[in-house]
py3Dmol code that shows the C-alpha trace and the ligand (Angstrom):
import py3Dmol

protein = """\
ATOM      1  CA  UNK A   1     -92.677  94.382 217.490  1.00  0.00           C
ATOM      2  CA  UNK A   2     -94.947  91.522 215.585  1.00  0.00           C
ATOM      3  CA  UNK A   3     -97.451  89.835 217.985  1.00  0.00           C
ATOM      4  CA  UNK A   4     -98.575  86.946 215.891  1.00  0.00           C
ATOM      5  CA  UNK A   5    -101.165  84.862 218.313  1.00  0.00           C
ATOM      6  CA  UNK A   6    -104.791  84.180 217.802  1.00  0.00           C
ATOM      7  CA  UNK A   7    -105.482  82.859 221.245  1.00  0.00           C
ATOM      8  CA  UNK A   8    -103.831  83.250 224.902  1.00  0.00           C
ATOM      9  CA  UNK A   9    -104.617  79.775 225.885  1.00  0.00           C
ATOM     10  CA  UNK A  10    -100.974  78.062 226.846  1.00  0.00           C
ATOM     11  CA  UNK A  11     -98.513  80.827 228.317  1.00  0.00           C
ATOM     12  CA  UNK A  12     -95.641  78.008 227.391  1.00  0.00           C
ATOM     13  CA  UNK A  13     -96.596  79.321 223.629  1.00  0.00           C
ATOM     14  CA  UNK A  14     -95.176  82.757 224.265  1.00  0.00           C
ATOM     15  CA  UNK A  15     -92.099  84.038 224.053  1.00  0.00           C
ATOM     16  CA  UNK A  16     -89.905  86.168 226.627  1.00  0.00           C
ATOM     17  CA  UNK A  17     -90.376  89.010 223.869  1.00  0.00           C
ATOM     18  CA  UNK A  18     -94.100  88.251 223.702  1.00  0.00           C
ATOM     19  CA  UNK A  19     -94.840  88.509 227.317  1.00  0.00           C
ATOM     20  CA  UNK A  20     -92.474  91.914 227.085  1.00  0.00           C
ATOM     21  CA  UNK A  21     -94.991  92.946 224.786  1.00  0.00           C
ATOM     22  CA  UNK A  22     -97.607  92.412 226.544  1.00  0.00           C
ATOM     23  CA  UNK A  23     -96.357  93.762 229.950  1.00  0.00           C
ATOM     24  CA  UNK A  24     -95.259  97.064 227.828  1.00  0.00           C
ATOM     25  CA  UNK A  25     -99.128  97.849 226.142  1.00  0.00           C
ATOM     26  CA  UNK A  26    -100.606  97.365 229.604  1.00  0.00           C
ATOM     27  CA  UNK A  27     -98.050  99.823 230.835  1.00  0.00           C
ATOM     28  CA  UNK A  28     -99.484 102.402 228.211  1.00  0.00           C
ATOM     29  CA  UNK A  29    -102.986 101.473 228.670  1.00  0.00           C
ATOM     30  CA  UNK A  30    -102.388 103.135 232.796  1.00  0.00           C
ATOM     31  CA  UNK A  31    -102.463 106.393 231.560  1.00  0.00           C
ATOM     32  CA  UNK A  32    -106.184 105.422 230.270  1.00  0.00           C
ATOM     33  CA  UNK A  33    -107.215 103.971 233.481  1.00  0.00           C
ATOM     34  CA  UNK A  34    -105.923 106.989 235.233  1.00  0.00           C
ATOM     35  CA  UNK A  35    -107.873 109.582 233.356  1.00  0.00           C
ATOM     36  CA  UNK A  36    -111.397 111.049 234.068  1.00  0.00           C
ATOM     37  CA  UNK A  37    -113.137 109.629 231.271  1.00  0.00           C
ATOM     38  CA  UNK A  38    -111.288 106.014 231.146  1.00  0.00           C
ATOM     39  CA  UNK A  39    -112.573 104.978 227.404  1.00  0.00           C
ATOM     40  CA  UNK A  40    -111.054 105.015 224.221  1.00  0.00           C
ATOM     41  CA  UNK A  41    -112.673 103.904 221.010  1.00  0.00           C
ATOM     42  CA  UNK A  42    -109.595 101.355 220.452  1.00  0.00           C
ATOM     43  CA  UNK A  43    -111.987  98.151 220.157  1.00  0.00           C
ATOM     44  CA  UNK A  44    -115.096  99.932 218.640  1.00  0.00           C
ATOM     45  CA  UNK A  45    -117.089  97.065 216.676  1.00  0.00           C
ATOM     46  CA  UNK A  46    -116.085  94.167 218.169  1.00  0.00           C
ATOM     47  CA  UNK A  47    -117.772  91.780 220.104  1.00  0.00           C
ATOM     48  CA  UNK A  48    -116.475  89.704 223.050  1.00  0.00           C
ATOM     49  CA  UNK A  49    -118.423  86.973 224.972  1.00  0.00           C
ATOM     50  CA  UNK A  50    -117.391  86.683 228.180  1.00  0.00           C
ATOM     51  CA  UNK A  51    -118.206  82.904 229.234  1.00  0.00           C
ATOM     52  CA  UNK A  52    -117.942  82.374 232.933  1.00  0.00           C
ATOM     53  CA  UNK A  53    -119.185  78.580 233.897  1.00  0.00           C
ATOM     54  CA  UNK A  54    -117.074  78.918 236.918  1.00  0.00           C
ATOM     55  CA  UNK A  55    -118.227  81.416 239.845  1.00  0.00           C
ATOM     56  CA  UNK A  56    -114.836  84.520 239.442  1.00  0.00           C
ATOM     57  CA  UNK A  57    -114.843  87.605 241.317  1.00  0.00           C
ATOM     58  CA  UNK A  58    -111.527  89.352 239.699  1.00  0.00           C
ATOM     59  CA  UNK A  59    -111.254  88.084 236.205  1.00  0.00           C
ATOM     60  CA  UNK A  60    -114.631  88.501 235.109  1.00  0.00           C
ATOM     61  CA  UNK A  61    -115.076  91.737 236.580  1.00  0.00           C
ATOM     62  CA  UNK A  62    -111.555  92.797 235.195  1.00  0.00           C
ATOM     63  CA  UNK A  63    -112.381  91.889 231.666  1.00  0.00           C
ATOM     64  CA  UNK A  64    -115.540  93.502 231.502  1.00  0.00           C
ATOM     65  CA  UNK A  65    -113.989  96.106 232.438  1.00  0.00           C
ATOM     66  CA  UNK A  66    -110.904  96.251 230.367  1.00  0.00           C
ATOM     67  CA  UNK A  67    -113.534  95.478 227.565  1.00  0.00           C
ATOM     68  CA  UNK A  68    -115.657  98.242 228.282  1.00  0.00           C
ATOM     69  CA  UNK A  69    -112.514 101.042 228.438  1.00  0.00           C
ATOM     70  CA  UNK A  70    -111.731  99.468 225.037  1.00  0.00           C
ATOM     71  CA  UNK A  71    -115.359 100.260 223.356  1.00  0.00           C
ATOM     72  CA  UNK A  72    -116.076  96.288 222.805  1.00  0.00           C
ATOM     73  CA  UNK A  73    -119.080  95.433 222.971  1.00  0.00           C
ATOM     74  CA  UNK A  74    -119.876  92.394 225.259  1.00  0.00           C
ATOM     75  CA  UNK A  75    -121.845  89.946 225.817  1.00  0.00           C
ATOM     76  CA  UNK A  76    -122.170  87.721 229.468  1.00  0.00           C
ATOM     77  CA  UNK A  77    -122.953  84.664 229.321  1.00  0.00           C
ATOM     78  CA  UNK A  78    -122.449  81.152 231.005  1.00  0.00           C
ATOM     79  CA  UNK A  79    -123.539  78.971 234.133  1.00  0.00           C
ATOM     80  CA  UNK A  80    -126.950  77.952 235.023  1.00  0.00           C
ATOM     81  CA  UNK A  81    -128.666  80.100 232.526  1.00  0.00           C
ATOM     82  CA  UNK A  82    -127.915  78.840 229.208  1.00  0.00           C
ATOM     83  CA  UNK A  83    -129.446  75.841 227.649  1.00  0.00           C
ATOM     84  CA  UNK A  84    -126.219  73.670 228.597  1.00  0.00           C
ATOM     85  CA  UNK A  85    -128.599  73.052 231.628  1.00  0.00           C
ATOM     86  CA  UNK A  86    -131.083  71.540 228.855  1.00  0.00           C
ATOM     87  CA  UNK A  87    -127.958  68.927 227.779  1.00  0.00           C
ATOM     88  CA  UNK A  88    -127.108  71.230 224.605  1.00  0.00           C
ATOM     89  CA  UNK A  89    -123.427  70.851 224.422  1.00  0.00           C
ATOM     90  CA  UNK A  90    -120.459  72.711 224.369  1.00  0.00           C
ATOM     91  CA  UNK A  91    -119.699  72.783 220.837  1.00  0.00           C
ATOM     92  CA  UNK A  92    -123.111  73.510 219.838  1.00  0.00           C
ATOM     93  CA  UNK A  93    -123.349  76.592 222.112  1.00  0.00           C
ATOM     94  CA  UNK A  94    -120.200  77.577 220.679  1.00  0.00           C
ATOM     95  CA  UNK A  95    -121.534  76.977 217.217  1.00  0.00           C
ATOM     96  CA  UNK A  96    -124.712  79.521 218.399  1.00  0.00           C
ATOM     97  CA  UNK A  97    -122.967  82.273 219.699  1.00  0.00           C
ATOM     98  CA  UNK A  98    -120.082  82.570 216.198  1.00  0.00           C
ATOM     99  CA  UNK A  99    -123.424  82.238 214.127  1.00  0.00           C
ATOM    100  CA  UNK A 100    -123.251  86.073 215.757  1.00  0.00           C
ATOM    101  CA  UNK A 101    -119.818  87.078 213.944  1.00  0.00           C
ATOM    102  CA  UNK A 102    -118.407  87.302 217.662  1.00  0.00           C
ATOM    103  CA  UNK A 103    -114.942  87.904 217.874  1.00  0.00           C
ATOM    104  CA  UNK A 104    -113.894  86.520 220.656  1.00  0.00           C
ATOM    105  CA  UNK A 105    -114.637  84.252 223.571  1.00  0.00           C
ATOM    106  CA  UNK A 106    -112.882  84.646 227.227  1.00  0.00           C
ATOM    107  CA  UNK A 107    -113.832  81.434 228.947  1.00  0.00           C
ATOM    108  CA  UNK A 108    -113.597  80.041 232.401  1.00  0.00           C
ATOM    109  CA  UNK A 109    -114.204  76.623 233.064  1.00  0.00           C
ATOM    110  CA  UNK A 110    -113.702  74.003 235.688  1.00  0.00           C
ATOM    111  CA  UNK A 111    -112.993  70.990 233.036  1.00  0.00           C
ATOM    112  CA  UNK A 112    -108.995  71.782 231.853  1.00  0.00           C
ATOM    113  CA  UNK A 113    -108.653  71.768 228.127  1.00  0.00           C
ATOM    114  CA  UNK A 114    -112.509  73.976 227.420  1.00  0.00           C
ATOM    115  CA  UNK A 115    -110.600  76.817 225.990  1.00  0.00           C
ATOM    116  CA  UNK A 116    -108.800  74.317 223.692  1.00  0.00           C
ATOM    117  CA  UNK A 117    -111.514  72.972 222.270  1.00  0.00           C
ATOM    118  CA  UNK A 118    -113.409  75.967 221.919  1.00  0.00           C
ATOM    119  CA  UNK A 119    -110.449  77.245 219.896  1.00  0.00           C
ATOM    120  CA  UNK A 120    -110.965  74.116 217.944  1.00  0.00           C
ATOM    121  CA  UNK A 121    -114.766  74.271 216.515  1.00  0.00           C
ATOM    122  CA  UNK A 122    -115.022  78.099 216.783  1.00  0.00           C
ATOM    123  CA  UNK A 123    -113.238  80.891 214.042  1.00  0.00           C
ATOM    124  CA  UNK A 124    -113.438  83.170 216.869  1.00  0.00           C
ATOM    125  CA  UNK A 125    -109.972  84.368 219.322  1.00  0.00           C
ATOM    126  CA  UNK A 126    -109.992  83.096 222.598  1.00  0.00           C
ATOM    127  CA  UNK A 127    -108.393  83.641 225.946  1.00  0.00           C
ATOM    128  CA  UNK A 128    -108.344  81.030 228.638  1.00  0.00           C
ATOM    129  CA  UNK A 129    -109.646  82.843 231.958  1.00  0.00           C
ATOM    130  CA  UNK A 130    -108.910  79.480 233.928  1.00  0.00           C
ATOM    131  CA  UNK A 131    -109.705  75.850 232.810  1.00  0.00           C
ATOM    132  CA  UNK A 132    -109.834  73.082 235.474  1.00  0.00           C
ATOM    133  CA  UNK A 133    -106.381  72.690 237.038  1.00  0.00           C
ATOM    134  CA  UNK A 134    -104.639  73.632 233.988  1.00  0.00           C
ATOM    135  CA  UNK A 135    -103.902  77.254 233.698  1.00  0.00           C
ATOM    136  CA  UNK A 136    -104.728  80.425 233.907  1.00  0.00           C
ATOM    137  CA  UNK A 137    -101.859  82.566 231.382  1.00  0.00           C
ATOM    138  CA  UNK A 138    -103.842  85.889 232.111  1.00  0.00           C
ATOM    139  CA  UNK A 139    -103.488  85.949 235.795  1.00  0.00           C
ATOM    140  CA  UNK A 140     -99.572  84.656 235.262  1.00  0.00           C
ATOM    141  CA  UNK A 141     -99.691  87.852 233.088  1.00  0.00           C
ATOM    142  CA  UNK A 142    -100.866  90.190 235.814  1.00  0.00           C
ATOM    143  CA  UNK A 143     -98.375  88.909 238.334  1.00  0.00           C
ATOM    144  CA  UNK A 144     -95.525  89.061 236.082  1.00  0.00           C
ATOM    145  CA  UNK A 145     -96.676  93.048 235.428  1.00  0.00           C
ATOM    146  CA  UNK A 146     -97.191  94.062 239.203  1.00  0.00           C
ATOM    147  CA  UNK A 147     -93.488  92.658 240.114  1.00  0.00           C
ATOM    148  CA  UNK A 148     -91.995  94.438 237.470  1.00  0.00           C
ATOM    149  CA  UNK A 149     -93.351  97.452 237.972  1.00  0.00           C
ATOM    150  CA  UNK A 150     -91.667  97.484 241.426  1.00  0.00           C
ATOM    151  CA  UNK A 151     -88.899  95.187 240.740  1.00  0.00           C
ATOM    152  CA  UNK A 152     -87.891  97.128 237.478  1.00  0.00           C
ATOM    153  CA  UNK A 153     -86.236  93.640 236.088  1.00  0.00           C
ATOM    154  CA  UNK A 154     -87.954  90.219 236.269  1.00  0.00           C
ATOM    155  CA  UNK A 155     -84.391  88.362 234.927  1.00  0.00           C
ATOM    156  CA  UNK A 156     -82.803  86.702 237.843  1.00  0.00           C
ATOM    157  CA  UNK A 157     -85.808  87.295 240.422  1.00  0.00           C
ATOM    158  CA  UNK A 158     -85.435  84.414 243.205  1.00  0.00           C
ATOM    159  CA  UNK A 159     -89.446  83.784 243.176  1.00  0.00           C
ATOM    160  CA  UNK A 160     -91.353  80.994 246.026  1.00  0.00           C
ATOM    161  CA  UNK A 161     -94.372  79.812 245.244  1.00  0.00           C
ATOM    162  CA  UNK A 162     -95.886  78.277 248.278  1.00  0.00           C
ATOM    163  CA  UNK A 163     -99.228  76.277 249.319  1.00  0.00           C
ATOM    164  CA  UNK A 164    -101.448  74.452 247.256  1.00  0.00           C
ATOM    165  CA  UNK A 165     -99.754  73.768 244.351  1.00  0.00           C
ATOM    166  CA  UNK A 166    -101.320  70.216 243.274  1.00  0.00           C
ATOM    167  CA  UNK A 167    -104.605  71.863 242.441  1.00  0.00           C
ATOM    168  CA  UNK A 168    -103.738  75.457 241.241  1.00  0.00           C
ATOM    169  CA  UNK A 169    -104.418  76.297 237.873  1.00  0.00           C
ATOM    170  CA  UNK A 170    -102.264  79.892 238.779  1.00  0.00           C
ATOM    171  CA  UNK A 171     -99.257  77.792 239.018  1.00  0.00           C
ATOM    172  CA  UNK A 172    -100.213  75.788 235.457  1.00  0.00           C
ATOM    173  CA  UNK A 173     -98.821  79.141 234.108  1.00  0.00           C
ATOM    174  CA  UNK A 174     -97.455  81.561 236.548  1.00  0.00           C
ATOM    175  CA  UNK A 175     -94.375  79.037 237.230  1.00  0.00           C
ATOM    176  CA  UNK A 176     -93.808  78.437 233.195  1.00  0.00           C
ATOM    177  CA  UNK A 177     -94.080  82.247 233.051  1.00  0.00           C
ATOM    178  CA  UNK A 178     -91.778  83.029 235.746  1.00  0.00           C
ATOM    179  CA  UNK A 179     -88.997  80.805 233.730  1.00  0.00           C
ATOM    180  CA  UNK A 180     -89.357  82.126 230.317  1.00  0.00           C
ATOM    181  CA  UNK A 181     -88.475  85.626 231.905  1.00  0.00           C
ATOM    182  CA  UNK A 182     -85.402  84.169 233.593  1.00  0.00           C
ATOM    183  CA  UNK A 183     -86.618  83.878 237.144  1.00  0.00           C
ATOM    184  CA  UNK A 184     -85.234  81.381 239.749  1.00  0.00           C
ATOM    185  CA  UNK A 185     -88.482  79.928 241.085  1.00  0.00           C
ATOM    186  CA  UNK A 186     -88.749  77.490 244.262  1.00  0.00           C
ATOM    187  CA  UNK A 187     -91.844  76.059 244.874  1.00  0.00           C
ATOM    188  CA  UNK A 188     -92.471  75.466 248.422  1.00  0.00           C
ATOM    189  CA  UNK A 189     -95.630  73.270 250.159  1.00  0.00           C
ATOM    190  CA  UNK A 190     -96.573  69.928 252.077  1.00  0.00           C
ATOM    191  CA  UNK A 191     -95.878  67.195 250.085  1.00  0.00           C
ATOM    192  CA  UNK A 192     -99.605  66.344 250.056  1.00  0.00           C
ATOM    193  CA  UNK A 193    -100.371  69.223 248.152  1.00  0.00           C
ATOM    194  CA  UNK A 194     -98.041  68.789 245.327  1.00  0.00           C
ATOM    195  CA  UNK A 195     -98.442  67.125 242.367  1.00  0.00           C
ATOM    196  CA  UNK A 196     -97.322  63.733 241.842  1.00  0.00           C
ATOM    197  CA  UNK A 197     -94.545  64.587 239.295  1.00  0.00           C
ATOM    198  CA  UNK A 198     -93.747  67.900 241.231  1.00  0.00           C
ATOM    199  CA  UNK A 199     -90.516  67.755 238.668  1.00  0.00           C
ATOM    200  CA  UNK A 200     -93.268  68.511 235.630  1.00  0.00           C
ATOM    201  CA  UNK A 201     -94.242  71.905 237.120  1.00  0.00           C
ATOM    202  CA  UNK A 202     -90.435  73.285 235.595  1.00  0.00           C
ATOM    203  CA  UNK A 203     -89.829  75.158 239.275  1.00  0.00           C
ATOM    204  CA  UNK A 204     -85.931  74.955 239.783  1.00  0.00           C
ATOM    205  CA  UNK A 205     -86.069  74.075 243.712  1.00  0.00           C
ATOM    206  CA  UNK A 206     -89.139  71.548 245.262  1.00  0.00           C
ATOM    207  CA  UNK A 207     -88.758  72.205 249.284  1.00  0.00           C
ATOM    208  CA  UNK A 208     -91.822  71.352 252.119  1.00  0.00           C
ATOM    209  CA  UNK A 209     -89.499  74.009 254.533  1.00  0.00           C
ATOM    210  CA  UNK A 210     -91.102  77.595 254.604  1.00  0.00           C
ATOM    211  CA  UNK A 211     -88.938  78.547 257.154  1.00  0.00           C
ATOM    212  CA  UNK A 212     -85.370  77.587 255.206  1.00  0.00           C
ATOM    213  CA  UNK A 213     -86.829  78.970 252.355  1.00  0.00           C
ATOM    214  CA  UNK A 214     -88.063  82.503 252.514  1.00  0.00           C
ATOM    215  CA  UNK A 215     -84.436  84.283 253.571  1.00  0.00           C
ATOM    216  CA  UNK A 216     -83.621  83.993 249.810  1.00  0.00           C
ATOM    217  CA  UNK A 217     -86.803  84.771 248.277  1.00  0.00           C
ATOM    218  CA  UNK A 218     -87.547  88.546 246.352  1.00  0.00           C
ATOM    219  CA  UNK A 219     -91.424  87.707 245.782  1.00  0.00           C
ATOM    220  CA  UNK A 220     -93.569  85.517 247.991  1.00  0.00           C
ATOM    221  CA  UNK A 221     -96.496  84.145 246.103  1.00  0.00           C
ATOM    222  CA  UNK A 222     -98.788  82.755 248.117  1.00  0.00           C
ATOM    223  CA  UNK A 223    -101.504  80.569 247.117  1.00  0.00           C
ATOM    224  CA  UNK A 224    -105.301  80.049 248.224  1.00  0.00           C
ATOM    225  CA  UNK A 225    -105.525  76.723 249.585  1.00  0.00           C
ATOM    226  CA  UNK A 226    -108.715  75.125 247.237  1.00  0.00           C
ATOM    227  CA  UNK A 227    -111.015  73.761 249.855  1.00  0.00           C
ATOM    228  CA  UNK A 228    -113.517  72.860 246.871  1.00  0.00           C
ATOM    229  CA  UNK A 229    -110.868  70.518 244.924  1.00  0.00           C
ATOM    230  CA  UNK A 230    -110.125  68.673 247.775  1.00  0.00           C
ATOM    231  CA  UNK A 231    -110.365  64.798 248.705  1.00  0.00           C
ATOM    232  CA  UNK A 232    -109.592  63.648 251.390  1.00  0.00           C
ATOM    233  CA  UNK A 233    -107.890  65.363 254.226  1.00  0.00           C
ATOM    234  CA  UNK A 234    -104.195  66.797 252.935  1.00  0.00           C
ATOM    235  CA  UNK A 235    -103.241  68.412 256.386  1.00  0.00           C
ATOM    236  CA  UNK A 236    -104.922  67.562 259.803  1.00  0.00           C
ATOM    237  CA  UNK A 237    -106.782  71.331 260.034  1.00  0.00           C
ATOM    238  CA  UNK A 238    -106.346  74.466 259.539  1.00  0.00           C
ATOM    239  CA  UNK A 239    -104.066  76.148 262.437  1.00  0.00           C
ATOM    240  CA  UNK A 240    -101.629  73.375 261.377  1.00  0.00           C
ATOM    241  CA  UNK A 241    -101.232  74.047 258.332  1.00  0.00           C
ATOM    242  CA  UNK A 242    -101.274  77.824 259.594  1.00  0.00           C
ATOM    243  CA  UNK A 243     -98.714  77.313 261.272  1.00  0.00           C
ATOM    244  CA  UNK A 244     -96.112  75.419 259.110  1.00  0.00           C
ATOM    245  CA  UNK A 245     -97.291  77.002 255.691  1.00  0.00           C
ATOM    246  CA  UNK A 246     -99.046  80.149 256.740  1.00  0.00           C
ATOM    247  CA  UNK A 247     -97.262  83.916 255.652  1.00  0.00           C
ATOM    248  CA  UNK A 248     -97.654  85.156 259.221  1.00  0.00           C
ATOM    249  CA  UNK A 249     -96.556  88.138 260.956  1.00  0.00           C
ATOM    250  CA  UNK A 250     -94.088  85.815 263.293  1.00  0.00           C
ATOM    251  CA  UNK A 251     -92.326  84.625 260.051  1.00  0.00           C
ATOM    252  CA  UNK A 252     -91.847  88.717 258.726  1.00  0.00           C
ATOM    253  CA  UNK A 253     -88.381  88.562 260.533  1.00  0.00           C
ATOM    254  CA  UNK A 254     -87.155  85.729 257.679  1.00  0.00           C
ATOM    255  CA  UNK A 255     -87.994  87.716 254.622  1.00  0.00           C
ATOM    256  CA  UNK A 256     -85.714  90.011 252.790  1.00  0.00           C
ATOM    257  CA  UNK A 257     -86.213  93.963 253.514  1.00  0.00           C
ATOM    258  CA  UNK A 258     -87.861  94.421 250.064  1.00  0.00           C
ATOM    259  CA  UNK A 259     -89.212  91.007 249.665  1.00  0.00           C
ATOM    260  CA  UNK A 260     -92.895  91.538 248.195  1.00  0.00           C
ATOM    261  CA  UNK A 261     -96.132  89.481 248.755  1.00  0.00           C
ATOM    262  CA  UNK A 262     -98.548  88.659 246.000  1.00  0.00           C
ATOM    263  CA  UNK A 263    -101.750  86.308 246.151  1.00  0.00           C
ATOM    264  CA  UNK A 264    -103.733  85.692 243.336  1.00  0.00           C
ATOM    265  CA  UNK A 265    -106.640  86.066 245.466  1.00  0.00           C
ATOM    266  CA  UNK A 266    -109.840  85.277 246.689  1.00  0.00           C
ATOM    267  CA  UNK A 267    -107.415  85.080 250.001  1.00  0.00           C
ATOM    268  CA  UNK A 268    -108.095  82.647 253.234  1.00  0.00           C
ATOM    269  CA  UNK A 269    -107.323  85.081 255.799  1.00  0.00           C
ATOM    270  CA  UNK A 270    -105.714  83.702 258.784  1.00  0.00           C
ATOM    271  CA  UNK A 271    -105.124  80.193 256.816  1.00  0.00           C
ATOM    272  CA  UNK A 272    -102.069  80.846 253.849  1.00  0.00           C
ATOM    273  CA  UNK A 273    -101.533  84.392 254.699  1.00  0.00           C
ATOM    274  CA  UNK A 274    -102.379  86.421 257.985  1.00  0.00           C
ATOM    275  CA  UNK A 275    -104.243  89.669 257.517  1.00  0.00           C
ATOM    276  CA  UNK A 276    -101.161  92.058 259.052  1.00  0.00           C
ATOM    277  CA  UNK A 277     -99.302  90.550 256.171  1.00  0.00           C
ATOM    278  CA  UNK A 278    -101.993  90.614 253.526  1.00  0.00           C
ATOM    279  CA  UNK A 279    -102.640  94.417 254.077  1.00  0.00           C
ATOM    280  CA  UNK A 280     -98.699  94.858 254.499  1.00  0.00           C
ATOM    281  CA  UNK A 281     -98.215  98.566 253.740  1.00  0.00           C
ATOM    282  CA  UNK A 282     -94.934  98.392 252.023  1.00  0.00           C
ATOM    283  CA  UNK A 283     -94.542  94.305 250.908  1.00  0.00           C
ATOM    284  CA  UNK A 284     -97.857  93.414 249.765  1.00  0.00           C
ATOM    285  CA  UNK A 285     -98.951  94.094 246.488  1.00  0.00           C
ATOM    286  CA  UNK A 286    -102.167  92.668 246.136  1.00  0.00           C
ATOM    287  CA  UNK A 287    -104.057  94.891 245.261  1.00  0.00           C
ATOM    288  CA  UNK A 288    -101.681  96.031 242.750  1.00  0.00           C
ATOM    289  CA  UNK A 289    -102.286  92.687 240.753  1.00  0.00           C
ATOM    290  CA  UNK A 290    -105.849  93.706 241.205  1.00  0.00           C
ATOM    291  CA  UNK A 291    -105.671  96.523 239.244  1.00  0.00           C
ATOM    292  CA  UNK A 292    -103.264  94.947 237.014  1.00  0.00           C
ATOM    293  CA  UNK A 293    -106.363  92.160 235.725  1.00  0.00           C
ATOM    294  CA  UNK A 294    -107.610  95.376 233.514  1.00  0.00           C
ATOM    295  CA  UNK A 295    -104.284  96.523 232.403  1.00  0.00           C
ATOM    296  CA  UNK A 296    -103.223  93.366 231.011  1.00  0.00           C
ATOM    297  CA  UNK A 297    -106.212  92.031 229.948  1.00  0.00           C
ATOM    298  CA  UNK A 298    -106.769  95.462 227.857  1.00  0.00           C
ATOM    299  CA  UNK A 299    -103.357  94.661 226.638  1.00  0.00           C
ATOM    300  CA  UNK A 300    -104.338  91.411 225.644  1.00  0.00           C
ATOM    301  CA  UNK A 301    -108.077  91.660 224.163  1.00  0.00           C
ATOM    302  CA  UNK A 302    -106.396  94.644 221.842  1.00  0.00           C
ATOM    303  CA  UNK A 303    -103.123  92.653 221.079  1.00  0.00           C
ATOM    304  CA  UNK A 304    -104.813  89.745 219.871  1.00  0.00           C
ATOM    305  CA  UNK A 305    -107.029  91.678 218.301  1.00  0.00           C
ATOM    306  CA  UNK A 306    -104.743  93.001 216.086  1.00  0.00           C
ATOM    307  CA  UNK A 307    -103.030  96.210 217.571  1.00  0.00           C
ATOM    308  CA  UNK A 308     -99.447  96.664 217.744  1.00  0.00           C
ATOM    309  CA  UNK A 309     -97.666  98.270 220.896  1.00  0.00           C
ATOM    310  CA  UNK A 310     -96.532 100.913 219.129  1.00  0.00           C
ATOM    311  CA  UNK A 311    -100.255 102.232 217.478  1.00  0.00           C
ATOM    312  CA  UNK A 312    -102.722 102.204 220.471  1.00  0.00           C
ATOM    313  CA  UNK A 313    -105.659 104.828 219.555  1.00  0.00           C
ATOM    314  CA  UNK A 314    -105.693 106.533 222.526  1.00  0.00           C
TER     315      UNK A 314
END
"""
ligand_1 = """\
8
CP
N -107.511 85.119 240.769
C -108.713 84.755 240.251
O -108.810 84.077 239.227
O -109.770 85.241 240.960
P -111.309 85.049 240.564
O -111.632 83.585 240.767
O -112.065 85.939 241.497
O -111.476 85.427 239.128
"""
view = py3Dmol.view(width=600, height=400)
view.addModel(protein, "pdb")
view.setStyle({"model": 0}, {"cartoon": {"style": "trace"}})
view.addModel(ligand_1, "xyz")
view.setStyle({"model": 1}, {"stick": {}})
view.zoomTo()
view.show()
């Protein structure tokens, strides 16, 4: 099938048969990660800059990996080290690094609408690896993969959302995401930590009651709370908010047999999700979307690039 986007910047601009598309190339890319020598020469000649300004753990690490099993060749760069720190700004550094014939620019940023504007002054593709508050379409990606691998089907999926919704860029395109593939989603937190328009986000059920809500639910998603974003105080500490919002081992009893846990991750152990249910042998599937990051983002750096699903040089 035809895969006509430059940039993965706005998950709302895919389709249901685009995010199929995706999800189906990372599937093939597996049997690439799962061989001894995991490189093929798929993305041979092409240069990526990977530009972090935000401190990331798994997506930088993910797509310099799923970069290097592709063959690109790439180039890190971002933070304190570049001359932004001298007042050049961003559209001049962007201006420096095409005068490179770069092909493409993965950035993470902590002002929402960066990748945009990149997009804007620069000839090169681009993938948004988290701007501000405002999304981040290639973790929504991984999370959609890793519950259909188990789940089989994502159509009709009754998906909760829960935590700190008002300043997660995850849910700027995992909820979006969830919908175009025909999932119910419910999104489930204190009322201080939503959003003032909590109707915007497009879940189909708001609800502040963990408890009432998790019976129903296939897939838990549980959300970091974002200590750094705060102001102000939106819960009076930590064990209370434990305690009414926390995934923890008392609350196992309420969840369907084969309900799954995912987290985005980096987790607050002991605050949104207890460790016994973090490292649940048979619900969690953390570290499943872990692995995931380099599927799909191989999926996407060689989709974008070009490739179709159906011609992968492996
Ligand atoms: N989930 C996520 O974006 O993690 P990092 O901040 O470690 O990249």
């Amino acid at each position: 099938m035809a895969f006509n986007h430059k940039h993965l910047i706005d998950i709302t601009e895919y389709s249901a048969d685009d995010i199929m598309t995706i999800l189906e190339t990372a599937k093939t890319f597996k049997q690439v990660n799962e061989r001894r020598i995991k490189q093929v020469p798929t993305l041979k000649g092409v240069t990526v800059v990977n530009m972090f300004n935000e401190p990331s753990t798994r997506t930088r690490s993910s797509f310099e990996i799923a970069e290097k099993r592709l063959s690109a060749d790439s180039l890190n760069f971002g933070g304190s080290s570049t001359a932004t720190v001298k007042g050049e700004s961003l559209v001049d550094t962007v201006e420096t690094l095409c005068a490179y014939k770069i092909d493409m620019i993965i950035v993470r940023d902590k002002h929402a609408g960066v990748p945009r504007k990149i997009a804007d002054v620069s000839g090169a593709h681009v993938i948004d690896a988290g701007d501000g508050k405002h999304q981040h379409p290639t973790q929504a990606l991984l999370d959609l993969y890793s519950i259909w691998e188990v789940k089989g089907d994502l159509n009709g999926l009754k998906v909760g959302v829960v935590g700190d919704i008002g300043h997660s860029r995850v849910c700027g395109s995992l909820i979006p995401a969830l919908k175009i593939m025909g999932c119910e989603v419910t999104v489930i937190a204190p009322p201080t930590l939503l959003p003032a328009r909590p109707d915007i986000l497009g879940a189909d059920h708001v609800t502040s009651n963990l408890n009432e809500a998790l019976p129903e639910l296939d897939v838990v998603y549980m959300l970091r709370i974002q200590r750094e974003r705060f102001e102000g105080a939106p819960y009076p500490n930590l064990r209370e908010y434990n305690l009414l919002y926390g995934l923890t081992k008392d609350r196992e009893h309420l969840m369907k047999p084969d309900a799954l846990i995912c987290h985005p991750g980096p987790i607050n152990r002991g605050v949104e999700l207890d460790s016994l249910m973090a490292d649940h042998p048979r619900r969690s599937i953390i570290l499943d979307q872990v692995y995931a990051g380099v599927l799909v983002r191989m999926a996407a750096l060689y989709l974008l690039l070009g490739g179709s699903n159906d011609g992968i040089d492996a």
